[in-house]
N, C-alpha and C positions, 0 to 999 in steps of 0.2 A: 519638460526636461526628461532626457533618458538615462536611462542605470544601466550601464556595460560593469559586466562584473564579468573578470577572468577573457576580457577580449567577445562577448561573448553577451546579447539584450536578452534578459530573460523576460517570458511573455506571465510568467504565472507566479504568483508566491512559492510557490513550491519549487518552481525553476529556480529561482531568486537564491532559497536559503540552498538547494542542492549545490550550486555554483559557487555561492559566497563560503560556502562552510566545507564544500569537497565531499560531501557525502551524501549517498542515493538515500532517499527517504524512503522510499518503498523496501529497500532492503530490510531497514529496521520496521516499518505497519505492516508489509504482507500486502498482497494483493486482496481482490474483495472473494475472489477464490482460487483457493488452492489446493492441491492433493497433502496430505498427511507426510509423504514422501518428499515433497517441493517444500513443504511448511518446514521439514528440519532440518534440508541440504542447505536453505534461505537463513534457519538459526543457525548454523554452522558457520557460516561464512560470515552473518551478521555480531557473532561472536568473537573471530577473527576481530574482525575491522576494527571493533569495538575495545578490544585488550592492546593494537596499534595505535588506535586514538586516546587512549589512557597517558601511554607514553608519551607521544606528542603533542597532546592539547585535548587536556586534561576538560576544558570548559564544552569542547567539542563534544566529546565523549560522553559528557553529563545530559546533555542535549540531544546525542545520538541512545542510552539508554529512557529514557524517558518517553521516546518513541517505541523500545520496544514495548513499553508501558500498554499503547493505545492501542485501537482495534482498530482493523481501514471498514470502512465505510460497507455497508452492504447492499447490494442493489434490493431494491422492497419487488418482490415478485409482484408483477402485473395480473391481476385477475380480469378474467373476461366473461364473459357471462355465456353460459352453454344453451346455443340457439339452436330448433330443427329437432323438435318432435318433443314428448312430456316423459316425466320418469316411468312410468308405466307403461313406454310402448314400443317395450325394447322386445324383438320376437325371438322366442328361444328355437334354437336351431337343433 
């Protein structure tokens, strides 16, 4: 069975509730990085949205704050292991 919501098959849950409910997710979690600068032009805007969705659907809204509740995800740095030569035989120049 397939779910068209708004004309439109979403492939991810995430597509699902952005399309069913009209609002970007990411706007309200943040990306997994962002500059200080991008972090409050993004709460700016996701404040806007949020004080329109009050108005209009109010259940939205409650579900759209609650997101900015959470943290997105962050990538775990990959450690590699430092190969080609030992700690003591670095030559000073």
């Amino acid at each position: 069975m397939k779910i068209i919501v708004a004309g439109r098959e979403p492939v991810t849950t995430t597509e699902f509730i952005e399309l069913a409910l009209g609002i970007d997710v990411q706007l309200f979690t943040g990306p997994a990085v962002e500059s200080a600068m991008e972090r409050a032009a993004r709460l700016d805007v996701a404040r806007e949205v949020l004080a329109e969705l009050r108005e209009s659907d109010p259940e939205v809204a409650a579900y759209a704050e609650s997101l900015l509740r959470t943290l997105p995800l962050k990538r775990r740095a990959v450690r590699r292991p430092v190969t080609g030569g030992t700690a003591g035989s670095a030559v000073a120049a």
